[in-house]
N, C-alpha and C positions, 0 to 999 in steps of 0.2 A: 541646817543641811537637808538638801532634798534627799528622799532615801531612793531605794531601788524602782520599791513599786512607782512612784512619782515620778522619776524620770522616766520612767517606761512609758504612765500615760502621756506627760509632754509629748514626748516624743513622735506618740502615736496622734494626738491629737494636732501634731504641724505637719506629719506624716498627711491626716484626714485633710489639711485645711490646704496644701499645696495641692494633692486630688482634687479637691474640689475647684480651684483656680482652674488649675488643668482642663477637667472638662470643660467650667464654663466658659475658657478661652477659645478648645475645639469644638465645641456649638456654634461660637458665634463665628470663628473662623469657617467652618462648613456652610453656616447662612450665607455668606459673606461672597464666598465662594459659591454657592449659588445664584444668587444674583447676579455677579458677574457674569456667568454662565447665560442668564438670560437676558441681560442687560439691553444687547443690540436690536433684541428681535423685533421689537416695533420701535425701532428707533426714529424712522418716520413719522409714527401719529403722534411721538411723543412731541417732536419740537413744531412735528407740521411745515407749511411750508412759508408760514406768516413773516411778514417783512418788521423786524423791531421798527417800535414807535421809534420817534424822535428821540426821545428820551433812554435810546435804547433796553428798552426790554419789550419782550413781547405782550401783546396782548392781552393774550390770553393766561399772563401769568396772575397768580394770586398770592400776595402776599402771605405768611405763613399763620400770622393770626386771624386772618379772615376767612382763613378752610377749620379750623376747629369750630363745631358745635359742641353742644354740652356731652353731647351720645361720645363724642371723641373722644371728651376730655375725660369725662367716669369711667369707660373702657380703658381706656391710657390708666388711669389710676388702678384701676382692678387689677387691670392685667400685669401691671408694675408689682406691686402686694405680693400677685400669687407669683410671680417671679422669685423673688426676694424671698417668702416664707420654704419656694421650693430652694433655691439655694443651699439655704437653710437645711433644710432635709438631707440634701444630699451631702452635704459635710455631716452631720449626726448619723446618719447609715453606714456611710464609706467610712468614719470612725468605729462603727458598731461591726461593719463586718470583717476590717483589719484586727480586730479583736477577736471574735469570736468566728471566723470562717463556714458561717451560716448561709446554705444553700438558700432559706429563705429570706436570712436578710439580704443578700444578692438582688434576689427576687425585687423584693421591694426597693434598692436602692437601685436597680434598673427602670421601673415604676416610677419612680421621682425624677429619674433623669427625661423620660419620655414627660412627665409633667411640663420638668424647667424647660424643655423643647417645647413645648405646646404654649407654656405664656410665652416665651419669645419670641416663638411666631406668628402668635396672636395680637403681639400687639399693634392698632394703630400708628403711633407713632414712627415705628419702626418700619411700618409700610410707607406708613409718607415719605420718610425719609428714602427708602428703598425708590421712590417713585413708583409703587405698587398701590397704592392707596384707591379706594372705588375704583377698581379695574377687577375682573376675575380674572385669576390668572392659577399659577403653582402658590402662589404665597395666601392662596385664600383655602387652598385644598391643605397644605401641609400641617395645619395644626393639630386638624381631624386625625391624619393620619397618626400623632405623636399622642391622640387621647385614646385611639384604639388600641395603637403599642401599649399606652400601658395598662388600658384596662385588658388587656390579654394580657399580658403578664401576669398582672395580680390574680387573676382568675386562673393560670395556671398553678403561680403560687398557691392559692389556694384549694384547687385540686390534690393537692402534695399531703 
C-alpha cells in the first residue's frame, strides 16, 4: 500500500509532468502561430512566378535530402539534445517549485522555459520546414531573444 507521503508525490509528479506538456504544447502552438502570421508576406518570392516543369514541379524546387549539409544535420542534432534535456528541466523545476513555492525556483524554472524556447527556435529543421530556412527573417532574431530572456532572469534570480 502506497502511504500518504507517496501518493502525494505521485500526484505532484503527474501534476509537474501534465505542466510540462502543457507548456511545451503552448510554445509550439505560439510558433505555430507565428508563422502563420507571417506566412503570406513574401509569398511571391516564395513560389516565384516559374512555370512547373513537365513533370510538374517547379524548378527550383530541391528535394529534402539534397538541402541538408553536415553543418544542418549536427545543428538539428544539438539543437534537438538541448531541446529534450530542457524538457527535461522543466518538468524537474515545475515539480520542484509545486513543492516548495520557491521564488527562485520560479526563477529558474522561467529560465529553462526561455531555454526550451530558444532550442525550438533554433532549430534548423524546424525552419525548413517553416519554409524559413537561409532567409533572415523573425525566425532567425527570436532565439536570441529567448537566450537574453533567460539570461536576464537568471541574473536577476541571482541578484535576489
Amino acid at each position: 500500500m502506497e502511504t500518504k507521503k507517496e501518493k502525494g508525490k505521485n500526484n505532484l509528479a503527474l501534476k509537474a509532468g501534465m505542466g510540462t506538456v502543457l507548456i511545451v504544447l503552448l510554445a509550439i502552438g505560439i510558433l505555430l502561430a507565428a508563422n502563420m502570421a507571417f506566412a503570406f508576406r513574401d509569398i511571391d518570392q516564395r513560389i516565384g512566378h516559374e512555370v512547373p516543369a513537365p513533370g510538374g514541379e517547379l524548378p527550383s524546387a530541391m528535394p529534402f535530402n539534397q538541402s541538408m549539409d553536415p553543418f544542418f544535420m549536427v545543428s538539428t542534432a544539438i539543437s534537438s539534445v538541448m531541446l529534450l534535456l530542457s524538457i527535461y528541466l522543466v518538468y524537474t523545476y515545475l515539480k520542484d517549485y509545486m513543492e516548495l513555492k520557491s521564488h527562485f525556483t520560479l526563477g529558474v524554472l522561467s529560465a529553462v522555459i526561455a531555454f526550451m524556447l530558444f532550442a525550438l527556435t533554433s532549430n534548423p529543421l524546424l525552419h525548413f520546414f517553416l519554409g524559413v530556412y537561409g532567409r533572415f527573417g523573425i525566425f532567425q532574431m527570436v532565439p536570441y531573444v529567448f537566450a537574453t530572456i533567460s539570461l536576464a532572469i537568471l541574473a536577476w534570480v541571482s541578484s535576489k
